[in-house]
C-alpha distance (Angstrom), angle and dihedral (degrees) to the residues before:
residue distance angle dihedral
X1 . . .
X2 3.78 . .
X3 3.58 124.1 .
X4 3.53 121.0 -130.7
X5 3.72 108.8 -136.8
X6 4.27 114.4 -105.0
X7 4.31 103.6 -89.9
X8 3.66 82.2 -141.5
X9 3.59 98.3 62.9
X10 3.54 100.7 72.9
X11 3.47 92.1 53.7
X12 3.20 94.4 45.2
X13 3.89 95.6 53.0
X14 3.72 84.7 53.0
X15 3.58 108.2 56.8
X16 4.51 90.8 42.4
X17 3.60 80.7 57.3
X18 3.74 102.7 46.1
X19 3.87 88.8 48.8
X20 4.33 87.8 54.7
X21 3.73 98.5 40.3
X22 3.95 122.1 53.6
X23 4.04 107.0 -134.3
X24 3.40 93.0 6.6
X25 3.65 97.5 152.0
X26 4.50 83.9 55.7
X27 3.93 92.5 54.8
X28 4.00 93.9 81.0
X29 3.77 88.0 41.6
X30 3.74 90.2 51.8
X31 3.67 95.7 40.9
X32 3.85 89.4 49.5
X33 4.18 88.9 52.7
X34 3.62 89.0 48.5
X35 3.97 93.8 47.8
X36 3.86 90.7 49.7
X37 3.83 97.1 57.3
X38 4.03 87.8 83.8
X39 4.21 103.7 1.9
X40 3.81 108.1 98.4
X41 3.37 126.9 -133.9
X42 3.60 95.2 -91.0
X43 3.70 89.2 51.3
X44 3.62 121.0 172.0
X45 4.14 109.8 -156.0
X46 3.90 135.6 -167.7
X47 3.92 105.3 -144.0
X48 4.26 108.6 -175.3
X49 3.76 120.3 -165.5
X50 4.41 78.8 32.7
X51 3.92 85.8 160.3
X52 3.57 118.1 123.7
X53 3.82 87.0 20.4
X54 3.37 105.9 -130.9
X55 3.98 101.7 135.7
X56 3.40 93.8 41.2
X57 4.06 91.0 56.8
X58 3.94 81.0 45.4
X59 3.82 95.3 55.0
X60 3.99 96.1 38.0
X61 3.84 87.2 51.4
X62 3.62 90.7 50.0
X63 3.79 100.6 30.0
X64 4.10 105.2 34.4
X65 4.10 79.7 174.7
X66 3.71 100.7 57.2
X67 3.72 117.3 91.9
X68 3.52 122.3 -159.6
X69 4.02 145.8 -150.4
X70 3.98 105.8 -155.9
X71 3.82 115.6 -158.0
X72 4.12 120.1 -170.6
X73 3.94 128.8 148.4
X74 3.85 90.5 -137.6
X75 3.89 112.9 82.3
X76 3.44 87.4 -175.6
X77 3.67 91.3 55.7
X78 3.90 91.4 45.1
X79 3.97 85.3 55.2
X80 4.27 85.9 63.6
X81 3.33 91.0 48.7
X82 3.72 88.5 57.5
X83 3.37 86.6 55.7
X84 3.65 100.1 42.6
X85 3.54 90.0 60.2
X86 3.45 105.2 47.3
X87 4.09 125.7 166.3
X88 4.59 77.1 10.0
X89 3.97 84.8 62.9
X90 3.91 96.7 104.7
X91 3.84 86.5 56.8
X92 3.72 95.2 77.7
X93 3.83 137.2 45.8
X94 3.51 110.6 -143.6
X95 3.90 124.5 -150.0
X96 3.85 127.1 -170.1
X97 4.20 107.4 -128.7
X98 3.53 150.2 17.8
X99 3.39 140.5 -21.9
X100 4.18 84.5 -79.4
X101 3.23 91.6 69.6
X102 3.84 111.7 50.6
X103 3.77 121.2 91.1
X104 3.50 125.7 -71.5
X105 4.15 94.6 -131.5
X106 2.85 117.9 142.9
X107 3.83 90.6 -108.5
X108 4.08 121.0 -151.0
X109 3.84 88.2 -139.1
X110 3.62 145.7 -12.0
X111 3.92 140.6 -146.9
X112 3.77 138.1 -164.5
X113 3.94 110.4 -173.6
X114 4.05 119.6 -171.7
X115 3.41 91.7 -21.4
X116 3.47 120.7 91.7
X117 3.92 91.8 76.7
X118 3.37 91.3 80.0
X119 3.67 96.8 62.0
X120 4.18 112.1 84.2
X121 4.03 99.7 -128.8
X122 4.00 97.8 -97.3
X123 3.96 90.5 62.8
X124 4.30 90.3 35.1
X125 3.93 85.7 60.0
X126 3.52 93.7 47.5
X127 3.99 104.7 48.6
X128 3.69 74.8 51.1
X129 3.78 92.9 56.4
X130 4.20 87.9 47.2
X131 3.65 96.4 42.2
X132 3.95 88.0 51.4
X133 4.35 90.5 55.9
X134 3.73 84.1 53.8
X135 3.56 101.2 48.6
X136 4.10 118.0 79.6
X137 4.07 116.0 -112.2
X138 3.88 103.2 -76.2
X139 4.09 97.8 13.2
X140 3.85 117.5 137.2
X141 3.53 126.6 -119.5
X142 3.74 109.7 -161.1
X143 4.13 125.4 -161.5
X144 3.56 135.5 -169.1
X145 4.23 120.7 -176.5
X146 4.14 142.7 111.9
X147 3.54 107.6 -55.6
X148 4.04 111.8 165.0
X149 4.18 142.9 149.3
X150 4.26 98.2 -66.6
X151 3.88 90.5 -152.0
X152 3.97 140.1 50.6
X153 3.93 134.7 -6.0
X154 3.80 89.7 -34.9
X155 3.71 93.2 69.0
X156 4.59 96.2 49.3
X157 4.05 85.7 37.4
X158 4.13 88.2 61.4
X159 3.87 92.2 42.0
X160 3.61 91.6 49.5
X161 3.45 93.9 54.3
X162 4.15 90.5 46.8
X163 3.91 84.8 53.0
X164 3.69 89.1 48.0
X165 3.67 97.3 54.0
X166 3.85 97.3 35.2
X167 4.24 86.1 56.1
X168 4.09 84.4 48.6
X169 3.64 91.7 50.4
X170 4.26 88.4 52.2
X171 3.95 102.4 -86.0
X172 3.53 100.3 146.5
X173 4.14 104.5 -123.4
X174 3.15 101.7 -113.4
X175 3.66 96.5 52.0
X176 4.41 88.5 48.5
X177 3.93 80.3 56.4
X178 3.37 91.8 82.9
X179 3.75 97.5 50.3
X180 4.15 78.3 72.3
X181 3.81 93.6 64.8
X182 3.98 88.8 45.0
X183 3.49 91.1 119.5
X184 3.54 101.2 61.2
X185 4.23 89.5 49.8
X186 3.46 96.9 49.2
X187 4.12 142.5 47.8
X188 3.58 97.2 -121.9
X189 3.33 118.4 -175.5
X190 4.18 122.7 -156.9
X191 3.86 110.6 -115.2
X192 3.83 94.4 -109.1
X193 4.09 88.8 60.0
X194 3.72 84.7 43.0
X195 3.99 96.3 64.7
X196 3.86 80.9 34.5
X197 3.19 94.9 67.4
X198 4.06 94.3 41.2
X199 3.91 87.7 55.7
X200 4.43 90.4 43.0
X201 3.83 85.5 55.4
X202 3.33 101.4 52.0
X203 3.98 108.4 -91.0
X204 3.85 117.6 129.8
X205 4.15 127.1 -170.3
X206 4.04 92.5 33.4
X207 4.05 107.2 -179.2
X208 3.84 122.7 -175.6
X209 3.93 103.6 -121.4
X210 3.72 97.6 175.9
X211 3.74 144.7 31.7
X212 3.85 138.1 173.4
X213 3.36 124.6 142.3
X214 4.08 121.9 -51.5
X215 3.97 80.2 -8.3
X216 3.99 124.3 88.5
X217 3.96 124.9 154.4
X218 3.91 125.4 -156.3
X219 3.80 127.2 -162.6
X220 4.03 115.4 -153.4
X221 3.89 135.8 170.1
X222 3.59 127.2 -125.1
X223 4.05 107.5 -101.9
Protein backbone atom coordinates (compact mmCIF):
# COMPACT_ATOMS: atom_id res chain seq x y z
CA UNK A 1 0.00 0.00 0.00
CA UNK A 2 1.31 3.45 -0.82
CA UNK A 3 1.50 6.14 1.55
CA UNK A 4 0.23 9.33 0.76
CA UNK A 5 2.66 11.90 1.92
CA UNK A 6 1.48 13.97 5.47
CA UNK A 7 -0.74 17.35 3.97
CA UNK A 8 0.97 19.06 6.73
CA UNK A 9 4.34 18.64 5.58
CA UNK A 10 4.41 20.94 2.89
CA UNK A 11 3.30 23.53 4.92
CA UNK A 12 5.30 22.84 7.32
CA UNK A 13 8.53 22.84 5.15
CA UNK A 14 7.38 26.21 4.07
CA UNK A 15 6.99 28.25 7.00
CA UNK A 16 10.83 26.63 8.72
CA UNK A 17 12.10 27.94 5.61
CA UNK A 18 10.51 31.33 5.44
CA UNK A 19 11.66 31.96 9.08
CA UNK A 20 15.68 31.02 7.79
CA UNK A 21 15.63 32.76 4.50
CA UNK A 22 14.63 36.56 4.15
CA UNK A 23 12.06 36.83 1.04
CA UNK A 24 11.89 33.45 0.66
CA UNK A 25 8.53 33.30 -0.76
CA UNK A 26 10.21 36.13 -3.82
CA UNK A 27 13.16 33.69 -4.71
CA UNK A 28 10.92 31.44 -7.14
CA UNK A 29 9.40 34.61 -8.46
CA UNK A 30 12.80 36.00 -9.10
CA UNK A 31 14.23 32.88 -10.39
CA UNK A 32 11.21 32.52 -12.75
CA UNK A 33 11.94 36.39 -14.13
CA UNK A 34 15.43 35.52 -14.55
CA UNK A 35 14.62 32.12 -16.44
CA UNK A 36 12.21 33.96 -18.83
CA UNK A 37 14.74 36.50 -20.18
CA UNK A 38 15.92 33.69 -22.81
CA UNK A 39 13.38 30.43 -22.00
CA UNK A 40 10.54 30.48 -24.54
CA UNK A 41 7.25 30.10 -23.91
CA UNK A 42 7.25 26.53 -24.35
CA UNK A 43 10.09 26.29 -22.00
CA UNK A 44 11.29 23.08 -20.83
CA UNK A 45 13.23 23.55 -17.21
CA UNK A 46 15.53 21.32 -14.98
CA UNK A 47 14.56 22.22 -11.28
CA UNK A 48 17.18 20.14 -8.65
CA UNK A 49 16.37 19.86 -4.99
CA UNK A 50 12.34 19.84 -6.77
CA UNK A 51 11.17 18.24 -3.38
CA UNK A 52 8.59 19.88 -1.55
CA UNK A 53 7.64 21.61 -4.83
CA UNK A 54 7.39 24.89 -4.09
CA UNK A 55 9.30 26.55 -7.16
CA UNK A 56 7.94 24.43 -9.44
CA UNK A 57 4.19 25.51 -8.33
CA UNK A 58 5.83 29.09 -8.53
CA UNK A 59 7.04 28.72 -12.13
CA UNK A 60 3.84 26.72 -13.46
CA UNK A 61 1.70 29.50 -11.93
CA UNK A 62 3.72 32.02 -13.57
CA UNK A 63 4.80 30.13 -16.67
CA UNK A 64 1.62 27.72 -17.62
CA UNK A 65 4.08 26.98 -20.82
CA UNK A 66 7.13 25.78 -19.08
CA UNK A 67 7.45 22.11 -18.53
CA UNK A 68 9.58 20.76 -16.08
CA UNK A 69 11.87 17.63 -15.03
CA UNK A 70 12.10 17.73 -11.06
CA UNK A 71 15.08 15.91 -9.52
CA UNK A 72 15.29 15.34 -5.45
CA UNK A 73 16.93 12.36 -3.46
CA UNK A 74 13.92 12.27 -1.06
CA UNK A 75 10.90 10.27 -2.49
CA UNK A 76 9.15 11.23 0.31
CA UNK A 77 9.80 14.77 -0.39
CA UNK A 78 8.92 14.29 -4.16
CA UNK A 79 5.47 12.84 -2.83
CA UNK A 80 4.80 16.74 -1.24
CA UNK A 81 5.62 18.13 -4.15
CA UNK A 82 2.92 16.13 -5.75
CA UNK A 83 0.83 17.54 -3.51
CA UNK A 84 2.02 20.98 -3.60
CA UNK A 85 1.24 21.17 -7.05
CA UNK A 86 -1.95 19.87 -7.33
CA UNK A 87 -4.38 20.19 -10.60
CA UNK A 88 -0.35 21.75 -12.16
CA UNK A 89 0.95 18.08 -11.40
CA UNK A 90 1.06 16.86 -15.11
CA UNK A 91 3.39 19.83 -15.78
CA UNK A 92 6.41 18.23 -14.31
CA UNK A 93 8.15 14.82 -14.49
CA UNK A 94 9.50 13.96 -11.37
CA UNK A 95 12.68 11.76 -10.87
CA UNK A 96 13.99 10.30 -7.56
CA UNK A 97 18.04 11.34 -7.25
CA UNK A 98 20.77 13.35 -8.23
CA UNK A 99 21.79 15.30 -10.81
CA UNK A 100 22.77 11.67 -12.64
CA UNK A 101 19.65 10.90 -12.97
CA UNK A 102 17.65 13.74 -14.60
CA UNK A 103 17.20 13.92 -18.35
CA UNK A 104 19.69 14.73 -20.67
CA UNK A 105 17.36 17.50 -22.70
CA UNK A 106 18.64 19.85 -23.68
CA UNK A 107 16.89 21.97 -21.02
CA UNK A 108 16.02 25.90 -21.70
CA UNK A 109 17.11 26.64 -18.09
CA UNK A 110 17.96 25.22 -14.87
CA UNK A 111 17.69 26.01 -11.04
CA UNK A 112 19.19 24.79 -7.80
CA UNK A 113 17.42 26.50 -4.73
CA UNK A 114 18.93 25.98 -1.01
CA UNK A 115 20.56 23.14 -1.96
CA UNK A 116 23.84 23.28 -3.11
CA UNK A 117 25.23 23.72 0.53
CA UNK A 118 24.96 20.41 1.12
CA UNK A 119 27.31 19.32 -1.48
CA UNK A 120 31.28 19.43 -0.17
CA UNK A 121 32.93 21.54 -3.18
CA UNK A 122 34.34 18.45 -5.29
CA UNK A 123 30.66 17.12 -5.86
CA UNK A 124 29.21 21.16 -6.08
CA UNK A 125 31.64 21.56 -9.14
CA UNK A 126 30.59 18.57 -10.65
CA UNK A 127 26.61 18.76 -10.61
CA UNK A 128 27.71 21.95 -12.10
CA UNK A 129 29.66 20.22 -14.84
CA UNK A 130 26.30 17.78 -15.48
CA UNK A 131 23.81 20.43 -15.20
CA UNK A 132 25.91 22.48 -17.85
CA UNK A 133 25.65 19.18 -20.67
CA UNK A 134 21.98 19.47 -20.08
CA UNK A 135 21.49 22.98 -20.49
CA UNK A 136 21.28 24.46 -24.31
CA UNK A 137 24.36 26.85 -25.48
CA UNK A 138 23.61 30.20 -23.68
CA UNK A 139 20.75 28.83 -21.10
CA UNK A 140 20.90 30.06 -17.46
CA UNK A 141 21.31 28.07 -14.58
CA UNK A 142 20.20 29.98 -11.56
CA UNK A 143 21.21 29.08 -7.66
CA UNK A 144 20.13 30.17 -4.44
CA UNK A 145 22.02 28.74 -0.93
CA UNK A 146 24.42 29.91 2.23
CA UNK A 147 27.36 31.33 0.88
CA UNK A 148 29.44 33.41 3.65
CA UNK A 149 33.30 34.56 4.75
CA UNK A 150 34.82 30.71 5.75
CA UNK A 151 37.29 32.31 8.29
CA UNK A 152 37.31 34.87 11.32
CA UNK A 153 34.64 37.22 12.97
CA UNK A 154 33.10 37.84 9.55
CA UNK A 155 31.82 34.37 9.27
CA UNK A 156 29.84 34.23 13.41
CA UNK A 157 28.85 38.10 12.72
CA UNK A 158 26.66 36.82 9.45
CA UNK A 159 25.24 33.79 11.39
CA UNK A 160 24.29 35.89 14.17
CA UNK A 161 22.44 38.05 12.21
CA UNK A 162 20.61 34.83 10.33
CA UNK A 163 19.76 33.65 13.96
CA UNK A 164 18.56 37.05 14.72
CA UNK A 165 16.18 37.34 11.94
CA UNK A 166 15.04 33.66 11.89
CA UNK A 167 14.02 34.23 15.97
CA UNK A 168 12.16 37.61 14.62
CA UNK A 169 10.41 35.74 12.02
CA UNK A 170 9.07 33.05 15.04
CA UNK A 171 12.06 30.48 15.27
CA UNK A 172 11.95 29.69 18.72
CA UNK A 173 15.75 30.61 20.11
CA UNK A 174 16.85 27.76 20.88
CA UNK A 175 16.12 26.16 17.67
CA UNK A 176 18.03 29.59 15.66
CA UNK A 177 20.99 28.44 17.98
CA UNK A 178 21.94 26.07 15.78
CA UNK A 179 22.03 28.25 12.73
CA UNK A 180 25.38 29.56 14.80
CA UNK A 181 27.18 26.21 14.49
CA UNK A 182 26.11 26.10 10.65
CA UNK A 183 29.46 26.03 9.66
CA UNK A 184 30.57 23.02 11.16
CA UNK A 185 27.24 21.01 9.50
CA UNK A 186 27.61 22.18 6.27
CA UNK A 187 30.40 22.69 3.28
CA UNK A 188 30.00 26.23 2.91
CA UNK A 189 31.70 27.77 0.49
CA UNK A 190 32.60 31.85 0.61
CA UNK A 191 30.81 33.73 -2.26
CA UNK A 192 34.02 34.38 -4.24
CA UNK A 193 34.59 30.33 -4.49
CA UNK A 194 30.94 30.21 -5.21
CA UNK A 195 31.11 32.20 -8.67
CA UNK A 196 34.47 30.31 -8.88
CA UNK A 197 33.14 27.42 -9.16
CA UNK A 198 30.23 28.68 -11.70
CA UNK A 199 33.05 30.04 -14.03
CA UNK A 200 35.41 26.35 -13.37
CA UNK A 201 32.29 24.49 -14.61
CA UNK A 202 31.69 26.06 -17.48
CA UNK A 203 29.21 29.09 -16.75
CA UNK A 204 30.18 32.55 -18.12
CA UNK A 205 28.36 36.19 -17.26
CA UNK A 206 27.49 35.05 -13.48
CA UNK A 207 25.53 38.13 -11.74
CA UNK A 208 24.49 38.10 -8.04
CA UNK A 209 20.59 38.55 -8.17
CA UNK A 210 19.93 38.21 -4.52
CA UNK A 211 21.32 38.82 -1.10
CA UNK A 212 20.14 38.57 2.56
CA UNK A 213 22.05 37.54 5.12
CA UNK A 214 24.15 34.05 4.97
CA UNK A 215 21.99 33.69 1.66
CA UNK A 216 23.11 35.06 -1.92
CA UNK A 217 21.88 33.60 -5.39
CA UNK A 218 23.79 33.92 -8.78
CA UNK A 219 22.38 33.42 -12.27
CA UNK A 220 25.05 32.27 -15.06
CA UNK A 221 24.87 31.00 -18.73
CA UNK A 222 26.28 27.97 -20.05
CA UNK A 223 29.69 28.96 -22.00
Amino acid sequence: MTRLPDPTHASGYAENAARMVPGMSAIPKLAAVLLAERAPPDARILVLGAGGGLELKAFADMQPGWRFDGVDPSAEMLQVAITTLGPLASHARLHEGYIDTAPLGPFDGATCLLTLHFLPRDERLETRKHVRLRLKAGAPLIVVHHSFPNEGQETHKWLQRNAAFAVASGMPAARAENILRLKERLPVLSPEEDVGLLREAGFTHVEMFYCAFTFKGWVAYRG
